[in-house]
gemmi code that builds the backbone of each chain (N, CA, C; Angstrom):
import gemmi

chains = {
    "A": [
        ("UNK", (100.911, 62.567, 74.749), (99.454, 62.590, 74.961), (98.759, 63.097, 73.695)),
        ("UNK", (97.680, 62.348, 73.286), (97.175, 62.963, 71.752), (96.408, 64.117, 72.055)),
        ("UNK", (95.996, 64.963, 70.927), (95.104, 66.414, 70.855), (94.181, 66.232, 71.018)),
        ("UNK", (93.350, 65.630, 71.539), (91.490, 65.251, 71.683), (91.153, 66.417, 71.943)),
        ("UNK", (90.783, 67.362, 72.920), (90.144, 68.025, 72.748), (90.661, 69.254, 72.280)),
        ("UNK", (89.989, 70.091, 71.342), (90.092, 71.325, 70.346), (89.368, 72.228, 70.664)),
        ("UNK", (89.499, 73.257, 70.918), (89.027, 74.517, 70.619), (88.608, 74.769, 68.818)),
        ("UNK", (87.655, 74.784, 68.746), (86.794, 75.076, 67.290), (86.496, 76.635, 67.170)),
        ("UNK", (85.601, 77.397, 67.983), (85.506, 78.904, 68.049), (84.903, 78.976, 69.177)),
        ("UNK", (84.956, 80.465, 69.232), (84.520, 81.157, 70.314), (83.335, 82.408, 69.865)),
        ("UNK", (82.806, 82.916, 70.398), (81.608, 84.079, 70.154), (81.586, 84.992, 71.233)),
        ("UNK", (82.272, 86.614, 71.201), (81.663, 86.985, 72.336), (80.913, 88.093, 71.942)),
        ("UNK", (79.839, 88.742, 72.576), (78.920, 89.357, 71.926), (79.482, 91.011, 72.570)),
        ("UNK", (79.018, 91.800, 71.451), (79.426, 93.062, 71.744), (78.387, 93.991, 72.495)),
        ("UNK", (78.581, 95.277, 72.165), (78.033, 96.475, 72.901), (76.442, 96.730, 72.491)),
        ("UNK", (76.331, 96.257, 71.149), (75.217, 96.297, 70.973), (74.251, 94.985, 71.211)),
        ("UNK", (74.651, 93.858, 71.969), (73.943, 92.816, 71.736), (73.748, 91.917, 71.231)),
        ("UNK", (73.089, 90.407, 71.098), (72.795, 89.848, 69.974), (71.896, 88.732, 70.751)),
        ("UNK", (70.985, 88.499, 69.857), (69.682, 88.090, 69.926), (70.463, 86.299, 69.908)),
        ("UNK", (70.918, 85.708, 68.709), (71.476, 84.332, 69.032), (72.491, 84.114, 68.662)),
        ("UNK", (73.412, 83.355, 69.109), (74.897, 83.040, 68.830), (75.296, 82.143, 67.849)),
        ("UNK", (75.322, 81.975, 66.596), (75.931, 80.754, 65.171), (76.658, 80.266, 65.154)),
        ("UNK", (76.777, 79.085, 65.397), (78.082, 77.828, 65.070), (77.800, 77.837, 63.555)),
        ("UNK", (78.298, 77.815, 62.641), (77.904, 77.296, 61.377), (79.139, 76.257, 60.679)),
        ("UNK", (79.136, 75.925, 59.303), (80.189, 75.187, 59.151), (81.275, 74.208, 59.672)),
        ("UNK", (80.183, 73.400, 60.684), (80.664, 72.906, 62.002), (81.421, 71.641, 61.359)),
        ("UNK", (83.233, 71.278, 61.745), (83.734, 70.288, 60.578), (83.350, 68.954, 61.312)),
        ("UNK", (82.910, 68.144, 60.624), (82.625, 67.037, 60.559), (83.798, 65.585, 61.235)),
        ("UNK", (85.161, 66.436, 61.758), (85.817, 65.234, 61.713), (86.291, 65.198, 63.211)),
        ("UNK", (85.214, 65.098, 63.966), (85.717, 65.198, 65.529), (84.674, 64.225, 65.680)),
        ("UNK", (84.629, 63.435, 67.282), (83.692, 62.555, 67.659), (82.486, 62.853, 68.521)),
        ("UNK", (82.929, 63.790, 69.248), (81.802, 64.854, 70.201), (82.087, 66.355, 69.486)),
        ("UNK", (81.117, 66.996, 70.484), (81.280, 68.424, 70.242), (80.535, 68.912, 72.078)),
        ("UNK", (81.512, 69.652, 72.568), (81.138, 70.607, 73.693), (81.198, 71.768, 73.387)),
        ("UNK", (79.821, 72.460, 73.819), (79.727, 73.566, 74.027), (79.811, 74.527, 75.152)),
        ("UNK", (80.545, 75.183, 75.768), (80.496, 75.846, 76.865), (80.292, 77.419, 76.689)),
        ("UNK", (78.960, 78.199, 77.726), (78.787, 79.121, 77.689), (78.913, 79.913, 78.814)),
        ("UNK", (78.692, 81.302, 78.769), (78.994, 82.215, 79.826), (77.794, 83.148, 79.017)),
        ("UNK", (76.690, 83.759, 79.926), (75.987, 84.190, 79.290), (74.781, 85.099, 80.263)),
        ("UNK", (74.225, 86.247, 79.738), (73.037, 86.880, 80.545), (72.491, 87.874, 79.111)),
        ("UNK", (71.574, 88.318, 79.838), (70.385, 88.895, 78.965), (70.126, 90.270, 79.345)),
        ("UNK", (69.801, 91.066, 78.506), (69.482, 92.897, 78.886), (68.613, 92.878, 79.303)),
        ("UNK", (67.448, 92.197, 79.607), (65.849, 92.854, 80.382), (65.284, 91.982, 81.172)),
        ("UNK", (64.956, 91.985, 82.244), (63.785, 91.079, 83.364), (64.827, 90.483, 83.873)),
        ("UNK", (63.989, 89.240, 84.142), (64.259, 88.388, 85.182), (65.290, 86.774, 84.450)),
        ("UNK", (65.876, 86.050, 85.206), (66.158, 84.900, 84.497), (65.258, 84.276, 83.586)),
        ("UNK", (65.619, 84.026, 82.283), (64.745, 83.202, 81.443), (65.638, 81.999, 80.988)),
        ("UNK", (64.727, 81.337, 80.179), (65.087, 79.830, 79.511), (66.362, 80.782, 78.708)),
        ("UNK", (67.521, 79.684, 77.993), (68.548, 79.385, 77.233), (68.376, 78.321, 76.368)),
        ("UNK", (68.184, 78.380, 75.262), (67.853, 77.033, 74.356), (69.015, 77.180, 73.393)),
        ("UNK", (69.355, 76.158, 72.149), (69.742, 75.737, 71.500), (69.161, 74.915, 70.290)),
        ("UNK", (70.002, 74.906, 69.173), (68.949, 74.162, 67.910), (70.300, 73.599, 67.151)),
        ("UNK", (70.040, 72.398, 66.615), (70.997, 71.958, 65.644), (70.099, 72.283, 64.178)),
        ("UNK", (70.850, 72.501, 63.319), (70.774, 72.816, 61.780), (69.756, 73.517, 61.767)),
        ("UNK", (69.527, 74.416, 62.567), (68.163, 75.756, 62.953), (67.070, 74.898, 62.536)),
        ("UNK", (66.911, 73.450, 63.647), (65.715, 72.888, 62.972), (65.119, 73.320, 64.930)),
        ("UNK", (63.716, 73.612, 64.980), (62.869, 73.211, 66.167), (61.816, 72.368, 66.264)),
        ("UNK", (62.174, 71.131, 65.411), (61.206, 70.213, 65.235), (61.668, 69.034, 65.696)),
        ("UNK", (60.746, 67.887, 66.085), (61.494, 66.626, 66.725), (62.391, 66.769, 67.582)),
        ("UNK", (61.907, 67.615, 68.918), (62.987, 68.140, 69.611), (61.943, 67.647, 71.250)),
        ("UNK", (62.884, 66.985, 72.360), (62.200, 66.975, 73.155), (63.183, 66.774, 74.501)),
        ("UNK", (63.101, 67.518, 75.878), (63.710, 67.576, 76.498), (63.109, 67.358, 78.303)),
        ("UNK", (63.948, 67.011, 78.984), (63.431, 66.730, 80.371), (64.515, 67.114, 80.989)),
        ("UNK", (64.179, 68.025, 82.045), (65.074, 68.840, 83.336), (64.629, 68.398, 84.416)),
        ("UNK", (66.011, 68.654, 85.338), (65.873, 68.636, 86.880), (66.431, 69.943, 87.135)),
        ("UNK", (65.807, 70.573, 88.102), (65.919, 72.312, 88.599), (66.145, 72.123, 90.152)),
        ("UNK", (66.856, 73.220, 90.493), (66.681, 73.206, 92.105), (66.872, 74.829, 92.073)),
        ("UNK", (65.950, 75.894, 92.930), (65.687, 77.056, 92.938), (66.965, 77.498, 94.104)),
        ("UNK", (67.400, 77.107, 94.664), (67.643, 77.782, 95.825), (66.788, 77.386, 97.668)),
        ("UNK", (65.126, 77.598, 96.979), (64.418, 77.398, 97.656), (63.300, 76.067, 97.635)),
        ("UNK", (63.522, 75.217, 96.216), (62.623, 74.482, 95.811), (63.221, 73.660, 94.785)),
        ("UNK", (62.961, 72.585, 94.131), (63.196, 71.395, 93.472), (62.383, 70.907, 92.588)),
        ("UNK", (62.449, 70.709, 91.672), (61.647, 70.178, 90.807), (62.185, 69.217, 89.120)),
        ("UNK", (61.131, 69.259, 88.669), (61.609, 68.361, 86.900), (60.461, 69.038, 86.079)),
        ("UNK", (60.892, 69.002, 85.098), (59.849, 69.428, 84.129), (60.668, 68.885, 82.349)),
        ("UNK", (59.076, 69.021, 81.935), (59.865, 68.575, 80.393), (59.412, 69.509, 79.320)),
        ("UNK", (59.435, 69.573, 77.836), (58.984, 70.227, 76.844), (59.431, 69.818, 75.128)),
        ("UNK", (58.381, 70.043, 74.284), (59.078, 69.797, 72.972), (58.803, 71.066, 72.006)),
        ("UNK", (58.875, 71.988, 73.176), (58.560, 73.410, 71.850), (60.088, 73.855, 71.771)),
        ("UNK", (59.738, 75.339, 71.027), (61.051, 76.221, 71.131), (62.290, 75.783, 70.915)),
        ("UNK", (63.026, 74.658, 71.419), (64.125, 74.268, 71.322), (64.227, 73.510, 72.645)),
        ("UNK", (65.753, 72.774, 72.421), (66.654, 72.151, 73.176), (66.896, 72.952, 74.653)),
        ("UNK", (66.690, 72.527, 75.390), (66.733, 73.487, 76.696), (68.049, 73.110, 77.230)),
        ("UNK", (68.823, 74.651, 77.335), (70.039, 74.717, 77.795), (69.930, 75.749, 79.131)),
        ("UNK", (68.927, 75.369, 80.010), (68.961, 75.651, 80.903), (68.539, 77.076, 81.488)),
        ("UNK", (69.219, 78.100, 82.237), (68.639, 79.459, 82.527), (69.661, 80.837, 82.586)),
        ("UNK", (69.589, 81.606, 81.924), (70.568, 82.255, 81.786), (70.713, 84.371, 82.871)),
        ("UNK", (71.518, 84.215, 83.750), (71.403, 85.084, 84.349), (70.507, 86.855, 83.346)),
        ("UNK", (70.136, 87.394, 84.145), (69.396, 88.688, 83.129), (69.213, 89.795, 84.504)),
        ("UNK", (69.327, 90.739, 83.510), (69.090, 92.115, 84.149), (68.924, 92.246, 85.628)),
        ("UNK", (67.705, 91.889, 86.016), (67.330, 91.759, 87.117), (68.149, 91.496, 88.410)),
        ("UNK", (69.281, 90.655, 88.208), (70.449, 89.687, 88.032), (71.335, 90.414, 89.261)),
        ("UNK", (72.383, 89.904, 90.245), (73.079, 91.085, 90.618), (74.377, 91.077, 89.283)),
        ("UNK", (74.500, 92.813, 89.198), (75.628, 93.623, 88.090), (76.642, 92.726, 87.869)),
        ("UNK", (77.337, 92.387, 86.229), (78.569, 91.882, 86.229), (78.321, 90.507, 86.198)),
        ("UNK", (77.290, 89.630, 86.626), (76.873, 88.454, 86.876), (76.816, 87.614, 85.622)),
        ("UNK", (77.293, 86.592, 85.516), (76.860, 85.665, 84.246), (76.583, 84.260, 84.698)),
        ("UNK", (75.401, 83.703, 84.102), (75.431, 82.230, 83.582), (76.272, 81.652, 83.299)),
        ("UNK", (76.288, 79.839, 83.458), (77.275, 79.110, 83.022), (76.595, 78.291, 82.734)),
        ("UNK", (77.153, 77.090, 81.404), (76.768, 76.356, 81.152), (77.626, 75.299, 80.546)),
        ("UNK", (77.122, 73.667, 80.515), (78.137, 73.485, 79.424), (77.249, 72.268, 78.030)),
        ("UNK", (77.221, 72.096, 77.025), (76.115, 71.146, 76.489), (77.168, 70.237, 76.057)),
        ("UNK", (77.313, 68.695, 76.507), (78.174, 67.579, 75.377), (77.091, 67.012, 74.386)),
        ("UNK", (77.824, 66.880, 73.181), (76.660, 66.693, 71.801), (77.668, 65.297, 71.468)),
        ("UNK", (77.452, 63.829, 72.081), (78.377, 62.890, 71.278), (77.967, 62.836, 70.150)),
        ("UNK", (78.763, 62.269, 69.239), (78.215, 61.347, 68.207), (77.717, 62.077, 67.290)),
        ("UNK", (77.833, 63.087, 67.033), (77.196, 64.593, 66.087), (77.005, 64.418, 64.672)),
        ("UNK", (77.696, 63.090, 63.924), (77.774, 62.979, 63.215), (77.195, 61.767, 62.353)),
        ("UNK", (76.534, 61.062, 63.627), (76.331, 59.744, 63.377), (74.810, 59.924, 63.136)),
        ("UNK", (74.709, 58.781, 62.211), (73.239, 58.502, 61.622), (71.809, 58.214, 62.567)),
        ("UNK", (72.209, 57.855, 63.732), (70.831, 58.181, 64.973), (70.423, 59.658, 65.070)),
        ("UNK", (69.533, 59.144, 65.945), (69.081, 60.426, 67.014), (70.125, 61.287, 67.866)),
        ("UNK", (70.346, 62.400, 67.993), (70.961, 62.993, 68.702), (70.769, 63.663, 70.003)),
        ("UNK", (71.375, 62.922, 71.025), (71.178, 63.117, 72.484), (72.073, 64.426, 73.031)),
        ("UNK", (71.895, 65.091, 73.990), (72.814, 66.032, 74.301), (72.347, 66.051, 75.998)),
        ("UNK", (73.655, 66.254, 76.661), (73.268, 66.688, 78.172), (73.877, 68.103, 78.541)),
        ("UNK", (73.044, 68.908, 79.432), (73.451, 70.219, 79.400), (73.331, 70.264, 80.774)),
        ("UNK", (74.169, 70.728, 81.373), (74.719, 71.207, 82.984), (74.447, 72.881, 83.047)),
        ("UNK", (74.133, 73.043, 83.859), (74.170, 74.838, 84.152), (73.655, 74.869, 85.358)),
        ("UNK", (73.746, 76.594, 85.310), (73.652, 77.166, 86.772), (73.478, 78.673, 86.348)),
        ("UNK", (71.906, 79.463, 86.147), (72.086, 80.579, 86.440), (72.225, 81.179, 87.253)),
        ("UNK", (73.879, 81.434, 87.579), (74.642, 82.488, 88.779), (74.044, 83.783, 88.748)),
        ("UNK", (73.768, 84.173, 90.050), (73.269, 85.321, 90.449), (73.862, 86.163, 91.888)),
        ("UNK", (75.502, 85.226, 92.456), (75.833, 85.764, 93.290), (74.634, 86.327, 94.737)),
        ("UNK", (73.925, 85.414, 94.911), (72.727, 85.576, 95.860), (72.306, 84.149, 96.146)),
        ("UNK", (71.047, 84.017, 97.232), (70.701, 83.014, 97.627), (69.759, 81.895, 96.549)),
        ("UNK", (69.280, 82.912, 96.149), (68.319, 82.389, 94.884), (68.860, 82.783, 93.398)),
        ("UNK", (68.783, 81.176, 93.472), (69.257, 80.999, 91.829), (68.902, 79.758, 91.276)),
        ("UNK", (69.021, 79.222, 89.993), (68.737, 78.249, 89.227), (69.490, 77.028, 88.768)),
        ("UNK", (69.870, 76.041, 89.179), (70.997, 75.255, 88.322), (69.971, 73.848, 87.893)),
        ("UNK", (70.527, 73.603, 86.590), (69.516, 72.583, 85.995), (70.882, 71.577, 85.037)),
        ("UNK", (70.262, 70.404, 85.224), (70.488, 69.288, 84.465), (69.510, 69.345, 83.444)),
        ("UNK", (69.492, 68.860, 82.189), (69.054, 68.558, 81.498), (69.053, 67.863, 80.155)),
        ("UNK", (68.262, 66.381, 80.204), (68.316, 65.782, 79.463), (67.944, 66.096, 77.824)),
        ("UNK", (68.411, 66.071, 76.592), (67.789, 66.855, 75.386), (67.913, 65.514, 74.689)),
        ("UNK", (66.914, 65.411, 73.263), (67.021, 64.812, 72.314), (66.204, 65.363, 70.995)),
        ("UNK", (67.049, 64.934, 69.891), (66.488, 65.708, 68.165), (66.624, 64.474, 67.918)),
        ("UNK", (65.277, 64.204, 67.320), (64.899, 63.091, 67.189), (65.467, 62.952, 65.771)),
        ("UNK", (66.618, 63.429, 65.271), (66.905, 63.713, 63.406), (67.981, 62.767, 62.839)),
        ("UNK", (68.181, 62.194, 62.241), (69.769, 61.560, 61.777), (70.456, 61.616, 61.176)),
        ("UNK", (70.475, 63.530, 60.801), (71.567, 64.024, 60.334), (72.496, 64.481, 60.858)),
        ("UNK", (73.637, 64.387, 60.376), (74.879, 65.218, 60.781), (74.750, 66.704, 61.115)),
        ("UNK", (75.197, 66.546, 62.560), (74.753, 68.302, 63.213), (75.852, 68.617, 62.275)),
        ("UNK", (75.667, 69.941, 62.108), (76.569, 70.934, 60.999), (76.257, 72.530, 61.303)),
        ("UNK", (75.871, 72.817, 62.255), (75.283, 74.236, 62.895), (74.689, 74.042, 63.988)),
        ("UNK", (74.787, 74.598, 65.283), (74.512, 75.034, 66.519), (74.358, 76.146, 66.842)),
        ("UNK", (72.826, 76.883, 67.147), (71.918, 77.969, 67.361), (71.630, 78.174, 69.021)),
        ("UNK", (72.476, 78.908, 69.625), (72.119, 79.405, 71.282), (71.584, 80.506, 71.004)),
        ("UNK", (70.265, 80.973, 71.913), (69.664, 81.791, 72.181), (68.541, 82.126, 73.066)),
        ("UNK", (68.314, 82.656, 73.186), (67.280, 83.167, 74.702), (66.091, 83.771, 74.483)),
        ("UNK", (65.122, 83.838, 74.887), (63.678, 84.738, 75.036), (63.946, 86.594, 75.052)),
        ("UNK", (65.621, 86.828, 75.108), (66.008, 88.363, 75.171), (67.349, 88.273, 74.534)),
        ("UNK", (67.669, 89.259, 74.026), (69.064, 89.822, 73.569), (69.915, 89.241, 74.576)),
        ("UNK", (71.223, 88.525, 74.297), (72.717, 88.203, 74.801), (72.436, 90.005, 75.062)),
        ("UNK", (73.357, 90.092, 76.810), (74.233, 91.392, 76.771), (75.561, 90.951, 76.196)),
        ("UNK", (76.193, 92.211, 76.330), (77.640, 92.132, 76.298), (78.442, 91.601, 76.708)),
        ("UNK", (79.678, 90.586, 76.441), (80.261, 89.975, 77.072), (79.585, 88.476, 77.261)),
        ("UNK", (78.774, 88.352, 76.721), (78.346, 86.789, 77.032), (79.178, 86.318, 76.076)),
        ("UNK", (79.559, 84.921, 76.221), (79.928, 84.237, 75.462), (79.937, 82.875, 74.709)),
        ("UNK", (79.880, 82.366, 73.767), (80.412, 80.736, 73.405), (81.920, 80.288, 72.909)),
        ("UNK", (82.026, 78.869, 73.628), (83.069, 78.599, 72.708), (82.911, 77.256, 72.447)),
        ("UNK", (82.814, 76.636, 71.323), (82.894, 75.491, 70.860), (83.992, 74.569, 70.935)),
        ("UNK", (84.082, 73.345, 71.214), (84.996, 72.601, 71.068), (84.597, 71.117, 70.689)),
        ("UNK", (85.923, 70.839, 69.858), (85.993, 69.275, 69.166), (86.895, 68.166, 69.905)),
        ("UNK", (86.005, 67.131, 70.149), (86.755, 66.071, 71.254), (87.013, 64.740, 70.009)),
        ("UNK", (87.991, 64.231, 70.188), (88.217, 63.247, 69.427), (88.819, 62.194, 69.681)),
        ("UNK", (88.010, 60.439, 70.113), (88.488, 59.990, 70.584), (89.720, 59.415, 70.071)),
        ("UNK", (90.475, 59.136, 71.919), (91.727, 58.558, 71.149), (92.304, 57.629, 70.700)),
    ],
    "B": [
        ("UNK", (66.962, 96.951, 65.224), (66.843, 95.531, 64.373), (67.273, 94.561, 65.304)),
        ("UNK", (66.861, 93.307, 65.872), (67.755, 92.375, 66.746), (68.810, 92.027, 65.488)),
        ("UNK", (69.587, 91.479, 66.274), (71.151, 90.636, 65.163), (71.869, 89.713, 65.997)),
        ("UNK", (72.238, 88.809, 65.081), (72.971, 87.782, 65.146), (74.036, 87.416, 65.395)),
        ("UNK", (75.227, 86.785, 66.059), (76.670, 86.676, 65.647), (76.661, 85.313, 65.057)),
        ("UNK", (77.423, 85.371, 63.797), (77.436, 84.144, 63.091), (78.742, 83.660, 62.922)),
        ("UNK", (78.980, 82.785, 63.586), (80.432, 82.155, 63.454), (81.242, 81.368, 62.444)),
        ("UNK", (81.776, 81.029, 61.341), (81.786, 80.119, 60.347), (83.285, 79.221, 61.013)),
        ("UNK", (82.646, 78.111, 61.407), (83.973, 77.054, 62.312), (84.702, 76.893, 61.127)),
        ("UNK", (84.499, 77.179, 59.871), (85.763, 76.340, 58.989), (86.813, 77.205, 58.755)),
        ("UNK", (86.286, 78.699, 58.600), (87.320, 79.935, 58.478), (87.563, 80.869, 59.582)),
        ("UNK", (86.310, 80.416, 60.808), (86.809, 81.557, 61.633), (86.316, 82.480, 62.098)),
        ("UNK", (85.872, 83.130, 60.682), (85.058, 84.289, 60.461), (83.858, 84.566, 61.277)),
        ("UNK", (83.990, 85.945, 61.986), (82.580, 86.144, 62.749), (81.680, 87.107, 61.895)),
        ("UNK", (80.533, 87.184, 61.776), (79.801, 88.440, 61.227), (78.893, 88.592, 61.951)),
        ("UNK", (78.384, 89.931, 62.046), (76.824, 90.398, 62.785), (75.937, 90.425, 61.928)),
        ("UNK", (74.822, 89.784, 61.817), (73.542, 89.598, 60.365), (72.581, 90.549, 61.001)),
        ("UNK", (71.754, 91.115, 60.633), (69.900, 91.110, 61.025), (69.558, 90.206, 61.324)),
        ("UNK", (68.707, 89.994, 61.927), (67.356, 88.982, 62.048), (66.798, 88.947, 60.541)),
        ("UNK", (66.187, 87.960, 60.135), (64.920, 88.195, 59.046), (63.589, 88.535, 59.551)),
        ("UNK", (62.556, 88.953, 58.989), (61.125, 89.394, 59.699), (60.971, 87.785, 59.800)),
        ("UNK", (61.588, 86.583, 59.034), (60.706, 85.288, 59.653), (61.436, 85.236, 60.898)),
        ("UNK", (62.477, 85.020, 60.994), (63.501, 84.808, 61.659), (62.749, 85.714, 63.501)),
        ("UNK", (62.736, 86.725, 63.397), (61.982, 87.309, 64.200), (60.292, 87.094, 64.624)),
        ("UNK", (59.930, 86.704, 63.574), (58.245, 86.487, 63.898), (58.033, 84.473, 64.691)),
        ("UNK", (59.506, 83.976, 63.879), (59.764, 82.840, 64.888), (59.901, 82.771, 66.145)),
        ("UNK", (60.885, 83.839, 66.651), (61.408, 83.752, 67.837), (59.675, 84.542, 68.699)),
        ("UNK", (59.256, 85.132, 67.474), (57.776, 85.789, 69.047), (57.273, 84.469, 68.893)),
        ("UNK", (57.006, 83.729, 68.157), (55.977, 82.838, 68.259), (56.711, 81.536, 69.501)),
        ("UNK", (57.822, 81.428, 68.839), (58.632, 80.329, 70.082), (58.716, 80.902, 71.552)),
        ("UNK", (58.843, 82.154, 72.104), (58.693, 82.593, 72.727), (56.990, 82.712, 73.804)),
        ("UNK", (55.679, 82.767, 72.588), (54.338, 83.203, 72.869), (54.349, 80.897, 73.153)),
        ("UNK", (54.934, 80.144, 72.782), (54.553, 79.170, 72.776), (55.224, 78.606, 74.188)),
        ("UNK", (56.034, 78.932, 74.760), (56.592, 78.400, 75.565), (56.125, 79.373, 76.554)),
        ("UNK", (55.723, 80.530, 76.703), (54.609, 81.064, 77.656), (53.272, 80.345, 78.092)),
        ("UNK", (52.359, 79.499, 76.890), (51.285, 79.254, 76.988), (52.011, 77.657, 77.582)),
        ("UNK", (53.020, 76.712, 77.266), (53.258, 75.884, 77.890), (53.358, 76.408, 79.619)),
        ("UNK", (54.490, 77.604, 79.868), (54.766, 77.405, 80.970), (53.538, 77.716, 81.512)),
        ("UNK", (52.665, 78.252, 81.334), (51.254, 78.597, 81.919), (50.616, 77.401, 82.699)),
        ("UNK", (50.736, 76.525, 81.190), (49.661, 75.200, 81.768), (50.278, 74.592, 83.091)),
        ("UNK", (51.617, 74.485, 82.569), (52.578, 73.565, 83.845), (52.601, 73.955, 84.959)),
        ("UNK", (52.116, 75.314, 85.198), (52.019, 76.354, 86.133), (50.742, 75.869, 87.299)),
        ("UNK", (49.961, 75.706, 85.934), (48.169, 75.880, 86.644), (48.119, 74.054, 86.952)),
        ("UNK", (48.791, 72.690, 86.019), (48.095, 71.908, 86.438), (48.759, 71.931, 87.657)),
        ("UNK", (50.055, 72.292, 88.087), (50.831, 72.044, 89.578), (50.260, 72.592, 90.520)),
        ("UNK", (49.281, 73.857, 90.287), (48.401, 74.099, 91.044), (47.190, 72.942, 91.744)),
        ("UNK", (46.688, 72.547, 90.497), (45.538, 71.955, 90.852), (46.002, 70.854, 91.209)),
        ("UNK", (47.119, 70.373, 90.837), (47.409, 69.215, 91.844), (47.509, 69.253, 92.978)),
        ("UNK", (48.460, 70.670, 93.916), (48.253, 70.222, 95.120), (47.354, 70.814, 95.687)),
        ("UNK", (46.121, 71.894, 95.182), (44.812, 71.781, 95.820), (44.131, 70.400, 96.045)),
        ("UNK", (44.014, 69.612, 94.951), (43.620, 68.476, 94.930), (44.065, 67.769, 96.147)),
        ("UNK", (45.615, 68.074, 96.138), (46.485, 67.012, 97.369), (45.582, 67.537, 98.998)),
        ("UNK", (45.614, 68.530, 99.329), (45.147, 69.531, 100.154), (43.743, 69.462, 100.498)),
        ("UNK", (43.151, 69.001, 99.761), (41.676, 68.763, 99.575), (41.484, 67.218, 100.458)),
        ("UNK", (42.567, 66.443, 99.635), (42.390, 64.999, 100.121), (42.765, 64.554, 101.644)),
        ("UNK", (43.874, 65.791, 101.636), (44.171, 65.830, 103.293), (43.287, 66.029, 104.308)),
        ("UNK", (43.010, 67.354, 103.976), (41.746, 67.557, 104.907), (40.348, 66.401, 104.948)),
        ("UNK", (40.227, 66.058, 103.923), (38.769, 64.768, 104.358), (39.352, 63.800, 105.216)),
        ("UNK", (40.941, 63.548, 105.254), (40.995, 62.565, 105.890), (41.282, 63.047, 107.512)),
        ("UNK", (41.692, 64.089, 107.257), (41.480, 65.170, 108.971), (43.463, 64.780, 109.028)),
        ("UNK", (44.262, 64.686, 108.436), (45.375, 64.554, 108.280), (46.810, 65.635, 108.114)),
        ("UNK", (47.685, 66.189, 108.426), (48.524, 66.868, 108.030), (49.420, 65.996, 107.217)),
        ("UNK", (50.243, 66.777, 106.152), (51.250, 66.151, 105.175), (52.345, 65.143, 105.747)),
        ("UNK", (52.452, 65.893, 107.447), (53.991, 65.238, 108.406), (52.997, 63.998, 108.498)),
        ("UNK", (51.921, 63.984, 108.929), (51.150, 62.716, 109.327), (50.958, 61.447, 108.797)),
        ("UNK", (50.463, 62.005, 107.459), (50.601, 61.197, 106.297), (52.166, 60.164, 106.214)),
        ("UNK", (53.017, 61.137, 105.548), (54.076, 60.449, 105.925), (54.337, 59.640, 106.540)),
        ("UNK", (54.391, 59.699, 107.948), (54.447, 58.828, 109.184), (53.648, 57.574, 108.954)),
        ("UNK", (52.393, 57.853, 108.433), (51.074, 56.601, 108.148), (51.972, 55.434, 107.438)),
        ("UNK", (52.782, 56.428, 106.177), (53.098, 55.761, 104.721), (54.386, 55.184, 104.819)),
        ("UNK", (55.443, 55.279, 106.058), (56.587, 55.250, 106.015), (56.883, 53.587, 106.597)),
    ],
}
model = gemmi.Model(1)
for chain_id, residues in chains.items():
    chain = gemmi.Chain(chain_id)
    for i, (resn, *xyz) in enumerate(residues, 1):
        res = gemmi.Residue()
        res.name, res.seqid = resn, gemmi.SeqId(i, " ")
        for name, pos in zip(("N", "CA", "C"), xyz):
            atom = gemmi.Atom()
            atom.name, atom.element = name, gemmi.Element(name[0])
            atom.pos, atom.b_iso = gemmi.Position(*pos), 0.0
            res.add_atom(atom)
        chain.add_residue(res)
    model.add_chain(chain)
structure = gemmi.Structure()
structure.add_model(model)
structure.setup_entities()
């Protein structure tokens, strides 16, 4: 069976925090790139989780489907970033993390770059967040850096790990 | 100071950076911008279903009713 998919890195954030997580030097010779996260925030309530290729937030535009627990909806946006959905926070029940996962095909190829992101901010309770969401960077460069981050500090223990899929 | 973890996929290497003051005055502003979005999205969903609510009542109708009319 061939090696397609790779583990590239991982990120887990320490005691003191961290505001956003860096892919950098991302190698060029895979055909996708997945990102999968585990993730929550030190203060309030659930907030947005975004993402940026080559720390650009321009030509960026995205459309979600949400379901609350209690309610349903879609919404779209082209600020801030790539919306990767909602990431458990403080408020949160203890120990609790977000999940997520973003596939980035084609990362390398001279179009536009599409990405779909799955999640679910887990909260071990009735009410919670899980979102689909459609993303596109309207750019046609070769992604080469991937920027996760949130409206609050990563706590501790959140994590990323990158991986390289290569078809076979 | 907020900070960073910066990963370098070719060696491995993790480091913790600072923020820069742009780097930070970005994230308030991306932050203050996606407040004033979620605001609007907030208020027109409002006025839509006052609007909806509004239209119901002239017609002397409940939402189940409607339905039923439309189905």
């Amino acid at each position: 069976m061939p090696n397609t998919f790779i583990k590239i890195a991982t990120v887990t954030v320490g005691s003191s925090g961290a505001a956003n997580i860096d892919f950098t030097n991302i190698p060029q010779t895979f055909t996708d790139l997945k990102l999968v996260f585990s993730t929550r925030i030190i203060t309030g309530s659930q907030a947005n989780i975004w993402y940026k290729f080559n720390n650009s937030t321009s030509s960026l535009s995205w459309r979600g489907l949400y379901g609350t627990g209690s309610a349903a909806g879609s919404n779209n946006g082209t600020t801030v970033g790539l919306l990767a959905g909602v990431t458990t926070a403080a408020n949160d029940t203890a120990s609790v993390f977000a999940s997520g996962e973003i596939y980035i095909p084609n990362y390398t190829s001279s179009n536009n770059k599409s990405s779909a992101v799955d999640n679910v901010g887990e909260n071990n309770a009735t009410a919670s967040t899980v979102y689909l969401v459609a993303n596109l960077w309207s750019n046609t460069a070769a992604i080469n850096q991937i920027t996760l981050y949130s409206d609050y500090n990563f706590a501790q223990y959140s994590e990323a790990t990158l991986y390289g899929i290569t078809k076979a | 100071m907020p900070t960073k973890l910066v990963v370098d996929c070719t060696t491995g290497a993790t480091v913790e950076v600072e923020l820069t003051e742009a780097e930070i005055a970005q994230r308030e502003q991306e932050a203050k911008a996606y407040a004033e979005a979620k605001a609007k999205e907030e208020a027109d969903a409002a006025a839509k279903a006052a609007q909806k609510e509004a239209i119901l009542e002239r017609l002397g109708l409940t939402e189940d009713e409607l339905k039923v009319v439309l189905s």
